[in-house]
C-alpha positions in Angstrom: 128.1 67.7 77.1 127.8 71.2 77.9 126.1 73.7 75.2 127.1 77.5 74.6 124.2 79.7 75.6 123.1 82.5 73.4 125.0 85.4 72.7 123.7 88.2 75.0 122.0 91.1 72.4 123.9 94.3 71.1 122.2 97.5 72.0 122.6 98.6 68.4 120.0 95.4 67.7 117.4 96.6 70.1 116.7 99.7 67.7 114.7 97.1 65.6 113.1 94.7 68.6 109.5 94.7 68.9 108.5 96.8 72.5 105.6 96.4 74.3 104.4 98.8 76.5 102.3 98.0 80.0 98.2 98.1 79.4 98.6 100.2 82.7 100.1 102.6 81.5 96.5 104.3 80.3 98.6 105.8 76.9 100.7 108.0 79.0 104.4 108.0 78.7 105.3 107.1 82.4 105.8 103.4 82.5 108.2 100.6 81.3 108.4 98.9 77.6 109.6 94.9 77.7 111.3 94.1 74.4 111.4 89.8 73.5 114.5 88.9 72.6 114.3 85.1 72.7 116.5 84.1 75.4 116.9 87.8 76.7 114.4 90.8 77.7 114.8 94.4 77.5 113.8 96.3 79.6 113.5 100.3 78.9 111.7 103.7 80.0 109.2 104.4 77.7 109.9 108.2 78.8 113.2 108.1 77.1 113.4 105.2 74.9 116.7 106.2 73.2 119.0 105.7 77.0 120.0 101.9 77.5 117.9 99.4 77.9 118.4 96.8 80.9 119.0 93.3 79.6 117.9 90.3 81.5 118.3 86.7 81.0 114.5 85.1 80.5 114.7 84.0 84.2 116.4 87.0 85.6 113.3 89.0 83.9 110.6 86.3 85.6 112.0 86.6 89.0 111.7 90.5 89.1 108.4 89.9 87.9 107.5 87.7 90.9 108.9 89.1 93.4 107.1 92.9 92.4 104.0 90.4 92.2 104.4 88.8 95.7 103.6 92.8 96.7 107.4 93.2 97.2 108.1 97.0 96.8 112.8 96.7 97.6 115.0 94.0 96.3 117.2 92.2 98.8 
């Protein structure tokens, strides 16, 4: 049995997503806001919140996470 996974978000719906900003960001406007979008995450500069977002899958977004955690500054 296989199951359709969820269809990946339209930019025009992230206008109304919740964003969160980081709590290092100290209330400037130089860091990254993370968006919930169930299965997804956005991802966007909270410099310039109107440009695109970057869409990850749930798991996509948790692996960045970890390996910036594990102290690792390149990708690859």
């Amino acid at each position: 049995m296989s199951t359709i996974p969820p269809r990946r978000p339209r930019a025009e719906e992230l206008h109304n997503a919740h964003w969160r900003r980081s709590s290092y960001s100290g209330g400037a406007n130089d860091c990254v806001e993370i968006a919930d979008l169930g299965a997804y995450a956005a991802v966007r500069d909270s410099k310039a919140p109107d440009l695109s977002a970057v869409i990850l899958s749930r798991s996509a977004l948790g692996d960045l996470l970890a390996h910036y955690a594990d102290g690792e500054t390149r990708l690859g």
